[in-house]
C-alpha positions as CSV (number, residue, x, y, z in Angstrom):
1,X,30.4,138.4,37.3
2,X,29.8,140.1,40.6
3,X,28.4,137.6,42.3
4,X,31.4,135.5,41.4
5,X,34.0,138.3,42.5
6,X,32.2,138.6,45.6
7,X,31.9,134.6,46.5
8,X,35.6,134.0,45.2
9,X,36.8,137.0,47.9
10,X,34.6,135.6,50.5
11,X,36.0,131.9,50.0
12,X,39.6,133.6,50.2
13,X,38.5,134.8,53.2
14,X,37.1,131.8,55.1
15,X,40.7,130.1,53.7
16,X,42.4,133.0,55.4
17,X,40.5,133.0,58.6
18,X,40.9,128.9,58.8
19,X,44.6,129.3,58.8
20,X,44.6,132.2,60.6
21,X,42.8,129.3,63.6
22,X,45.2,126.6,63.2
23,X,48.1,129.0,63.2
24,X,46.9,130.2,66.3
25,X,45.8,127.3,67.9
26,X,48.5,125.0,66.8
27,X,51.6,127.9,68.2
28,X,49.0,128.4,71.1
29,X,48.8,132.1,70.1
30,X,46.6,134.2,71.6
31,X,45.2,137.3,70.6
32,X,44.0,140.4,72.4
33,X,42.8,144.2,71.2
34,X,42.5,147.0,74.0
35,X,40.9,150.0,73.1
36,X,42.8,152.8,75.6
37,X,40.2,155.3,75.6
38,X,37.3,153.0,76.6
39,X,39.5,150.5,78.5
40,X,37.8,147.8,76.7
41,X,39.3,145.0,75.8
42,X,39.0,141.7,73.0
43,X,40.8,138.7,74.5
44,X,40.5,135.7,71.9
45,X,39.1,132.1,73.0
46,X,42.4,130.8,72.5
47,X,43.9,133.3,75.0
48,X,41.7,132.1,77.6
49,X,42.7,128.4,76.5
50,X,46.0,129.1,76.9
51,X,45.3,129.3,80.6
52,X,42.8,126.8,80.7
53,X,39.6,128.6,80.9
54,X,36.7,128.5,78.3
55,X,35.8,131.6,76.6
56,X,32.9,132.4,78.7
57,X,34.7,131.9,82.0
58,X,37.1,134.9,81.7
59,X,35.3,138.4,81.0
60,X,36.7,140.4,78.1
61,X,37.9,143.2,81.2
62,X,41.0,144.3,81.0
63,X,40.9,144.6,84.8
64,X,40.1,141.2,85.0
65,X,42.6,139.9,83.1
66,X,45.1,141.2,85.0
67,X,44.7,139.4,87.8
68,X,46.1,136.5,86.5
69,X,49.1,137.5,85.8
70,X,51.5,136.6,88.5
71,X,51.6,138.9,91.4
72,X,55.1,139.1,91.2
73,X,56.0,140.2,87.7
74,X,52.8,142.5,87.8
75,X,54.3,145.7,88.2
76,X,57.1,144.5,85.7
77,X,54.4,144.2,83.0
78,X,52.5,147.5,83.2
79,X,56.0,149.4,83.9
80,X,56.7,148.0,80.7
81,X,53.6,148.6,79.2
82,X,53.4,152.3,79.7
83,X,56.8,152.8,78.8
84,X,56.4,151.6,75.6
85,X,53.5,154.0,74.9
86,X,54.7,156.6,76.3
87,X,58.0,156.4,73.6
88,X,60.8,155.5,76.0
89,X,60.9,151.9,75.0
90,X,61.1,151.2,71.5
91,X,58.8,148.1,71.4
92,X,56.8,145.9,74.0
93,X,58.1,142.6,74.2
94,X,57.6,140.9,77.7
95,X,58.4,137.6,79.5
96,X,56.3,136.9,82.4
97,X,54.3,134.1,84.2
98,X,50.8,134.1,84.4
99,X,48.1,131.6,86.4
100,X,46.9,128.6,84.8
101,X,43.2,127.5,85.9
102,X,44.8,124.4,88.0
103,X,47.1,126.2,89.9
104,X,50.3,125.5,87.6
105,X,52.4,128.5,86.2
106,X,52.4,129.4,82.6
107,X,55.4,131.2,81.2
108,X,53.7,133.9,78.4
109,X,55.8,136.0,75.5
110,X,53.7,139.2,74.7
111,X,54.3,141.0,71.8
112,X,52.3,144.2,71.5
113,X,51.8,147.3,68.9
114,X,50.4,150.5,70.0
115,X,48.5,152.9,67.3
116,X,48.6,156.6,67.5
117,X,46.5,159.5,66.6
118,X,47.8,162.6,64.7
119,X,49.0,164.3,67.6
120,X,50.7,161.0,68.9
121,X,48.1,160.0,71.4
122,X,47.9,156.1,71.7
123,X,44.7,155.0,71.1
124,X,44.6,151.1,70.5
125,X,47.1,148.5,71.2
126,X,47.0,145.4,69.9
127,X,49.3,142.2,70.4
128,X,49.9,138.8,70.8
129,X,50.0,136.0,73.9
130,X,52.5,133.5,73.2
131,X,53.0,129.8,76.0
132,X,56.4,129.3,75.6
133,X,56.3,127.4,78.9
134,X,57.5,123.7,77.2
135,X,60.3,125.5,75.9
136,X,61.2,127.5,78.8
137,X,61.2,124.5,81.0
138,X,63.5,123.0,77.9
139,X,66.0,125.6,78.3
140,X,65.9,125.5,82.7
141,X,66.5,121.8,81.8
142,X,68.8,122.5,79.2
143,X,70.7,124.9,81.5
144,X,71.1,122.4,84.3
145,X,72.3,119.6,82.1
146,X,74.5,122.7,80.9
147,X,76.1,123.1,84.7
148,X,75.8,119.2,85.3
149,X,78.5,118.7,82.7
150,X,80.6,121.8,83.4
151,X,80.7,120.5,86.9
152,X,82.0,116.9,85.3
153,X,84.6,118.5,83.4
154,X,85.7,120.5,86.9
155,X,85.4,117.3,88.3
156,X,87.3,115.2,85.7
157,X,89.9,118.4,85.0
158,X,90.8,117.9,89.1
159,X,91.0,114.3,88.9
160,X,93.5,114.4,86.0
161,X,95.2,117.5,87.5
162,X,96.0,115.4,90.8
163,X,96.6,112.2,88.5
164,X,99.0,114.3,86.5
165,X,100.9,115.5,90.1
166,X,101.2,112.0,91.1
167,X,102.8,111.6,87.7
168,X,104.8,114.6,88.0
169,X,106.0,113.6,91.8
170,X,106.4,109.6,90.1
171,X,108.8,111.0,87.5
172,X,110.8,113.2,90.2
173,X,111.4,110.2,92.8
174,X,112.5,107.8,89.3
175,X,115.4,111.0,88.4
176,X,116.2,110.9,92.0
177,X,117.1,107.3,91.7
178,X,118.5,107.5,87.8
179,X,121.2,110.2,90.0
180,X,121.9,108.5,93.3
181,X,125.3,107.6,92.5
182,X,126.2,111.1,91.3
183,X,123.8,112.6,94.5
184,X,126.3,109.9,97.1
185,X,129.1,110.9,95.4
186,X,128.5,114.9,95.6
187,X,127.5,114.3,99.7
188,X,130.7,112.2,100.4
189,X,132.4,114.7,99.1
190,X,132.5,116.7,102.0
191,X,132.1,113.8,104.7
192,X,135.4,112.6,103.2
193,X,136.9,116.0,104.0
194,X,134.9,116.2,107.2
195,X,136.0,113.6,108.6
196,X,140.1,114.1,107.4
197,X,139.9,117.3,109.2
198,X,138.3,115.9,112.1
199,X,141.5,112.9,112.2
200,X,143.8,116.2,112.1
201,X,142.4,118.0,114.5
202,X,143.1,115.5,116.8
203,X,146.9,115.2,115.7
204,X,146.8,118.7,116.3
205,X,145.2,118.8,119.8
206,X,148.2,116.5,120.8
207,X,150.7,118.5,119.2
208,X,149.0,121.6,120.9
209,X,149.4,123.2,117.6
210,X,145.9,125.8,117.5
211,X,146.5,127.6,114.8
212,X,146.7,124.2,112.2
213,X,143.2,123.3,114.5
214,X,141.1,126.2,113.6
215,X,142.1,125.6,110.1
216,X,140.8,122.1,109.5
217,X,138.1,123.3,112.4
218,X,136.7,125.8,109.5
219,X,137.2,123.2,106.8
220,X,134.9,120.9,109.0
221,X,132.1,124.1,109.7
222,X,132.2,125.0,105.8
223,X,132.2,121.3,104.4
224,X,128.7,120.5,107.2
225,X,127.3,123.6,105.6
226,X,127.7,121.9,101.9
227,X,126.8,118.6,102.8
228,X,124.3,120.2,104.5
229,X,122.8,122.6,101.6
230,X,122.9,119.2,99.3
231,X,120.7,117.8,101.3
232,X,118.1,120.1,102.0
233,X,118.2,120.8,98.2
234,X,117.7,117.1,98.1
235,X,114.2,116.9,100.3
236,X,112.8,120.1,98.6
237,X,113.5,118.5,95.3
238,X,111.9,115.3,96.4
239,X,108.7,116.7,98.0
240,X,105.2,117.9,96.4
241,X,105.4,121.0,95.1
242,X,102.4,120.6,93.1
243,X,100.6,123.6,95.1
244,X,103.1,126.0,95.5
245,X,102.3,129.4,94.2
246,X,103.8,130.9,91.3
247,X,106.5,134.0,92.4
248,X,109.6,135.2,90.8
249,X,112.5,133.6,90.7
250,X,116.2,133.4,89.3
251,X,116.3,131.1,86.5
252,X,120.4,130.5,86.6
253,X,120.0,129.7,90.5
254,X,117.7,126.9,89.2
255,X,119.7,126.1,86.2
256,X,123.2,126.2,89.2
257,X,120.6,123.6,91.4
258,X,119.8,121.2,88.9
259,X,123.4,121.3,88.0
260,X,124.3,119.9,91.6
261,X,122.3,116.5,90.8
262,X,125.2,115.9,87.9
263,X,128.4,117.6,89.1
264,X,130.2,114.2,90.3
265,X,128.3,111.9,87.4
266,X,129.9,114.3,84.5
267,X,133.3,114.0,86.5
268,X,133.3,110.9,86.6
269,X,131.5,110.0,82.8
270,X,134.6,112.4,81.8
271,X,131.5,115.1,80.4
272,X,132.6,118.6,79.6
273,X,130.1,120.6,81.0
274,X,130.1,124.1,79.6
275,X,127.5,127.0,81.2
276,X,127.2,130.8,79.9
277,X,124.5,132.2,81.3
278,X,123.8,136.1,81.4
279,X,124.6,137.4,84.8
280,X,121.9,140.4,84.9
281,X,119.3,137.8,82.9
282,X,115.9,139.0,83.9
283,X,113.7,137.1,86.9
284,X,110.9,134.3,85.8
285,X,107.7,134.1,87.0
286,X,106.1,131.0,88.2
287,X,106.8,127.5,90.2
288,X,111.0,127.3,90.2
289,X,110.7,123.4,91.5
290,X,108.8,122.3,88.8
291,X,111.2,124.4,86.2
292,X,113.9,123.1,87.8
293,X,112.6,119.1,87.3
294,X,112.1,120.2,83.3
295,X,115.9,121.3,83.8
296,X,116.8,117.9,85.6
297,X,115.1,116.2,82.7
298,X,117.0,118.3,79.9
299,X,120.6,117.1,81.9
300,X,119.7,114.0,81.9
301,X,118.7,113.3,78.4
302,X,121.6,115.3,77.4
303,X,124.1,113.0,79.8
304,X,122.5,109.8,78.4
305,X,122.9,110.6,74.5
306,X,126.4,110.9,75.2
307,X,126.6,107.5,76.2
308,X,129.4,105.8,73.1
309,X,130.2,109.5,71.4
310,X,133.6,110.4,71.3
311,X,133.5,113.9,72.0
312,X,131.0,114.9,75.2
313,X,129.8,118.2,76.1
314,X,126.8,119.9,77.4
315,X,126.4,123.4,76.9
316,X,124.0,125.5,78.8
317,X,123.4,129.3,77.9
318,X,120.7,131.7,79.1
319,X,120.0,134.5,77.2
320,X,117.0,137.6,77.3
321,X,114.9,137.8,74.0
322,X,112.0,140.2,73.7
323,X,109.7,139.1,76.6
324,X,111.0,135.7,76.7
325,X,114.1,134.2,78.8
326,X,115.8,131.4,76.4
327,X,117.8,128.6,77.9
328,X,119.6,126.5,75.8
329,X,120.8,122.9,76.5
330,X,123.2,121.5,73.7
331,X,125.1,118.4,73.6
332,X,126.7,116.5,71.2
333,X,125.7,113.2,71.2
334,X,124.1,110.8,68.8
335,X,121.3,113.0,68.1
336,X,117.5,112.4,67.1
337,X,116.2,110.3,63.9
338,X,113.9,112.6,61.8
339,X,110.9,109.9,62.3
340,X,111.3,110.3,66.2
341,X,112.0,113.8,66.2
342,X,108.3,114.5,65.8
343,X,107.0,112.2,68.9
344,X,109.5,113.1,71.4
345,X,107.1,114.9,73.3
346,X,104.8,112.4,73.5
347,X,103.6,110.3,76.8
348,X,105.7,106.8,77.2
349,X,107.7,107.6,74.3
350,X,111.0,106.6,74.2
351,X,114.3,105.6,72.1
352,X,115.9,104.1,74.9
353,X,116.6,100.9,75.3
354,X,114.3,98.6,77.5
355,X,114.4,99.7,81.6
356,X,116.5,102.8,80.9
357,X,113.5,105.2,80.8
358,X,109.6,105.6,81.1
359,X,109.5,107.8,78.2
360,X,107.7,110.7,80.8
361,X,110.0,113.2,81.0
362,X,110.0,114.9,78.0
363,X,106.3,114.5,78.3
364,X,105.9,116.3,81.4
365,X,108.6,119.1,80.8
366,X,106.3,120.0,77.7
367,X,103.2,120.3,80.0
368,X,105.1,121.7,82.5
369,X,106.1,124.6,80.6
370,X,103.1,125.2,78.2
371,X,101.4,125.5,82.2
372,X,103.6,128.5,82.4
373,X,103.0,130.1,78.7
374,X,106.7,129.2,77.7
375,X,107.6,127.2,74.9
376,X,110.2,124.3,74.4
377,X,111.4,123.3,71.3
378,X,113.9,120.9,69.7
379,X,116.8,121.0,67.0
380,X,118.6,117.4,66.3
381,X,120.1,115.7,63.5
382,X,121.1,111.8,63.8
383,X,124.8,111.7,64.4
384,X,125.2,116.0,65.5
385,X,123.7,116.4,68.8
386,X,120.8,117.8,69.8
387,X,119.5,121.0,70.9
388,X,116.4,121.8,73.0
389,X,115.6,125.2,73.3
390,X,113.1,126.7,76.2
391,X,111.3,130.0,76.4
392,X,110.0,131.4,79.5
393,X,108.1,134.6,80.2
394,X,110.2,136.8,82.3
395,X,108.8,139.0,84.9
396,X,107.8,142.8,83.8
């Protein structure tokens, strides 16, 4: 029965030891026991293999064995090493290269456990050797293909940043020419005046009369300076402004300039155009020419869904609200259908009849002010007007 016992536990031992080989050699494992009294040292057959030597080739020294790890992470591994003996580190786990018999680099994992006397004194360590080189060249190859496509989506984020510009500059030039009449008629304006006071001021010359001259002279200076002010509003309206950089600025000056693009047009569409906006109304922060295009946009949606309603007005409030600015556009025109209320916002789309929009604007006023942290929002019902409602984060 002994005999049996002792053959059964010597079997289970020859199974153990078998897989105890293929685990090793199959995870290229290798396994090493230093003795740190003697300074000698077991290194395994399959440790050696790892670095492509036969077991015969390499000397079970730990002096030796050193020397192939790579000269530059050497003092890095025995810093480590004695550390962790010594109790300041609370295990040994090391990544380092080490020298492969052909001259190639191998990248090594060791894993290490020290074993102390009574008083504490290390006496034996004993670890492991594991070649993770195929997976550390995975993850270097892994890492660039990481930064190749975070350098396409930089890439591809710039392209359709400048795209959306050109977009953004496409739908300014198109509201430019939706309000040339009104823009003609706010410029002649003054001319018209300009040039009657100029036709009196000759009367007056004649009639030696100075003190009617220097009247229509000022009407002549003060009506240049408006024309004058429309027009450079005009060009800086018109011009990229794409990569200005975000400041302060007054929100009812911008709301008062995108008012000049519609002045004449209401006058003359016979649209009440009502504005209350709160005088000490904190400053916004951020690009005032592309606020002021959402604004242009706003007008002009709110002018055309007047268009057949009997009773037209536009009212425009500003108002503070927590950290928020709130400016309200309201008119009361036909109003939004509840199946189109929910894709307003969206590129190219459009209720407008054929050639009377490109179904951008709404589009681009959303991006423009989600760019700086602000919300927009609508209110309509079909037949009641519309509301659009726009948040924007005031300065602190």
């Amino acid at each position: 029965m002994q005999a049996n016992d002792t053959v059964s536990k010597q079997i289970e031992l020859e199974d153990l030891l078998e897989r105890y080989r293929l685990a090793v050699t199959t995870g290229k494992v290798g396994v090493w026991d230093w003795n740190i009294e003697t300074n000698e040292i077991y290194l395994s057959p399959n440790l050696k293999a790892i670095l492509g030597y036969a077991d015969h080739e390499i000397p079970n020294d730990i002096n030796k064995w050193v020397t192939y790890v790579h000269p530059e992470d050497a003092d890095y591994v025995m810093h480590e090493a004695t550390e962790y003996m010594e109790g300041r580190s609370p295990k040994y786990e090391v990544y380092h290269r080490m020298c492969h018999k052909d001259g190639s680099i191998r990248w090594i994992l060791v894993r290490g456990k020290v074993l102390k006397d009574a008083s504490g004194k290390a006496y034996r360590m004993i670890g492991v050797d594991i070649d993770v080189t195929e997976r550390t060249h995975a993850d270097e190859e892994l890492q660039k293909y990481k930064e190749h496509l975070e350098n396409l989506v930089e890439e591809r984020t710039a392209e359709l940043k400048q795209t959306q510009n050109h977009l953004f500059q496409s739908v300014k030039l198109a509201s430019l020419g939706e309000m040339a009449t009104g823009i003609a008629h706010e410029v002649n304006n003054p001319l018209g005046i300009i040039s009657m006071a100029a036709e009196m001021s000759r009367l007056e010359i004649k009639k030696e009369n100075y003190d009617r001259l220097n009247t229509y002279l000022q009407q002549i200076i003060d009506q240049t300076k408006r024309a004058s002010a429309i027009i450079t509003h005009l060009k800086m309206f018109g011009r990229d402004v794409s990569q200005e950089k975000y400041r302060a600025y007054n929100i009812n000056e911008v709301i008062e300039n995108a008012f000049v693009f519609f002045k004449s047009d209401f006058k003359v569409k016979e649209i009440e155009y009502v504005q209350q906006l709160q005088k000490d109304l904190p400053s916004g922060f951020g690009n005032p020419f592309q606020i002021e295009q959402v604004f242009v946009n706003m007008l002009s949606n709110a002018r055309d869904a007047l268009q057949g309603s009997k009773q037209k007005t536009i009212n425009v409030r500003s108002f503070p609200d927590n950290d928020m600015c709130v400016i309200e556009f309201e008119d009361t025109g036909r109003g939004i259908s509840e199946k189109n209320l929910a894709k307003i916002f969206d590129p190219f789309f459009t209720s407008k009849d054929v050639g009377d929009g490109t179904g951008l604007g709404l589009s681009i006023s959303y991006g423009i002010i989600e760019e700086h942290k602000g919300h927009i929002g609508v209110e309509s019902q079909e037949g009641q007007g519309t509301k659009f409602s726009i948040k924007l984060p005031k300065v602190e």
